[in-house]
C-alpha positions in Angstrom: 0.0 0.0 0.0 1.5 3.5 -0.6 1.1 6.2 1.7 2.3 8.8 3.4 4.0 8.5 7.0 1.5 9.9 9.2 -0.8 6.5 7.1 2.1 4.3 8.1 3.0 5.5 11.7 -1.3 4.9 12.0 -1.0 1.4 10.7 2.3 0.3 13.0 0.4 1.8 15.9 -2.5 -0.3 15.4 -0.3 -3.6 14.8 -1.4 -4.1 11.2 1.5 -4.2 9.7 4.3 -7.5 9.1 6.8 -5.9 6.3 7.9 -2.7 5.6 9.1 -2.0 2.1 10.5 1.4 1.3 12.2 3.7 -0.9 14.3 6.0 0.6 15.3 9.1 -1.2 18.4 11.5 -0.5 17.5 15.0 0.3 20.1 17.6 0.5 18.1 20.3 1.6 16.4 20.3 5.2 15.4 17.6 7.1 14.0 14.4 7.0 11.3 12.8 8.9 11.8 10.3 10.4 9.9 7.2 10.1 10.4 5.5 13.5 10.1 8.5 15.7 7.0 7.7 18.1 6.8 4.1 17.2 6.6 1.8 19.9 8.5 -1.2 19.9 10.8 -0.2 16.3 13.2 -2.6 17.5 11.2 -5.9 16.8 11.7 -5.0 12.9 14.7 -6.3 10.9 16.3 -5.0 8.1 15.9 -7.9 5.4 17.5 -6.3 2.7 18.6 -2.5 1.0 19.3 -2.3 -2.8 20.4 0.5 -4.8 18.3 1.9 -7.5 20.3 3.7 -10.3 18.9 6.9 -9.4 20.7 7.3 -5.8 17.4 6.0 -3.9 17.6 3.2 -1.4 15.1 -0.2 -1.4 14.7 -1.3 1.9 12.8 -3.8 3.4 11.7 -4.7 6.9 10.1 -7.6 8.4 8.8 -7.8 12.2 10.5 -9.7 14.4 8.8 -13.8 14.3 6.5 -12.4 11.3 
């Protein structure tokens, strides 16, 4: 499902999510938010994988932890 964080941070609140896959995008100007910020219990997700796309952006994908 795409969506924007404040969608995702929802959905991880409410348990309803089991894999995370994500593309993250270099910004040089500003700051970021950040995804985890406010999420209880980030550190039952793994990082399963990262790949880079030609364009400079990252692939990443997490599972949760016994998922």
């Amino acid at each position: 499902m795409h969506g924007s964080l404040a969608l995702t941070r929802s959905l991880l609140a409410a348990d309803l999510v089991d894999q995370l896959r994500l593309v993250v995008t270099p910004v040089a100007v500003g700051e970021g938010r950040r995804l985890w910020d406010g999420v209880r219990d980030a550190q039952q997700w793994e990082l399963e994988q990262v790949v880079g796309a030609p364009t400079g952006s990252l692939l990443v994908d997490y599972r949760r932890s016994g998922a």
